[in-house]
C-alpha positions in Angstrom: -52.6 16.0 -6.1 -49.5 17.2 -3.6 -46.4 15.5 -4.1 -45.4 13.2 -1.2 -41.1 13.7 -1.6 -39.5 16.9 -2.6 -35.8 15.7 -3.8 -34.9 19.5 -3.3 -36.7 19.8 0.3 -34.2 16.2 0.7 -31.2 18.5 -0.1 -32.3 21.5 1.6 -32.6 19.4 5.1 -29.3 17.0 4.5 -27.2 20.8 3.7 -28.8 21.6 7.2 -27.9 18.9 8.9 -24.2 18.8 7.4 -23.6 22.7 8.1 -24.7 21.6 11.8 -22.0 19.3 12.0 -19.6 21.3 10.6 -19.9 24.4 12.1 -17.5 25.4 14.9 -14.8 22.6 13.4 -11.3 23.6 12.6 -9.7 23.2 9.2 -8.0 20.3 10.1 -11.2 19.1 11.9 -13.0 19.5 9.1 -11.1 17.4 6.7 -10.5 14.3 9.1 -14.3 14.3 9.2 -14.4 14.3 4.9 -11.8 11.9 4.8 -13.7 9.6 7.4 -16.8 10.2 5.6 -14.7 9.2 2.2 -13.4 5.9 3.7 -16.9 5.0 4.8 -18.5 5.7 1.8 -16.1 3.6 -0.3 -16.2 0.6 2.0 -20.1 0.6 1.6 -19.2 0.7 -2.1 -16.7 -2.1 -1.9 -19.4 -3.8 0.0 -22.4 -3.4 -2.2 -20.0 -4.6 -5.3 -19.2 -7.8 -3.5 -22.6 -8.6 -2.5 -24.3 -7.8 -6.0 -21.4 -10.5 -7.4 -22.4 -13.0 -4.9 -25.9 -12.8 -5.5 -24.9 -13.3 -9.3 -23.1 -15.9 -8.7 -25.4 -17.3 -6.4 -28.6 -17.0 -9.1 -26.6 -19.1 -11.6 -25.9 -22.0 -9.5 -29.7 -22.0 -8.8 -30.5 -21.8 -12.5 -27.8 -24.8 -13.5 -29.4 -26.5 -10.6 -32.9 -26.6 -11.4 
């Protein structure tokens, strides 16, 4: 049986993908484009957290409810 995802053929490709975006940048290019990458990454996070807690909140009232 062949395996149908390779989480180190995953890496492989995203490093790829990264290095193409990279290359050519200056330093300073380089680290606006982390911190960027940073600032989206934690406002996906911020996101995620609030709508997990809504969905909590929102399952309780539908358990008081019924």
């Amino acid at each position: 049986m062949s395996k149908k995802f390779s989480s180190i053929a995953m890496k492989r490709k995203g490093a790829a993908r990264l290095q193409k975006k990279l290359i050519g940048m200056s330093l300073e290019e380089e680290l606006n484009f982390w911190k960027k990458r940073t600032q989206m990454l934690k406002t996906a996070k911020e996101r995620l957290i609030k709508n997990a807690s809504e969905h909590r909140k929102n399952k309780r009232r539908t358990k008081k409810t019924v």
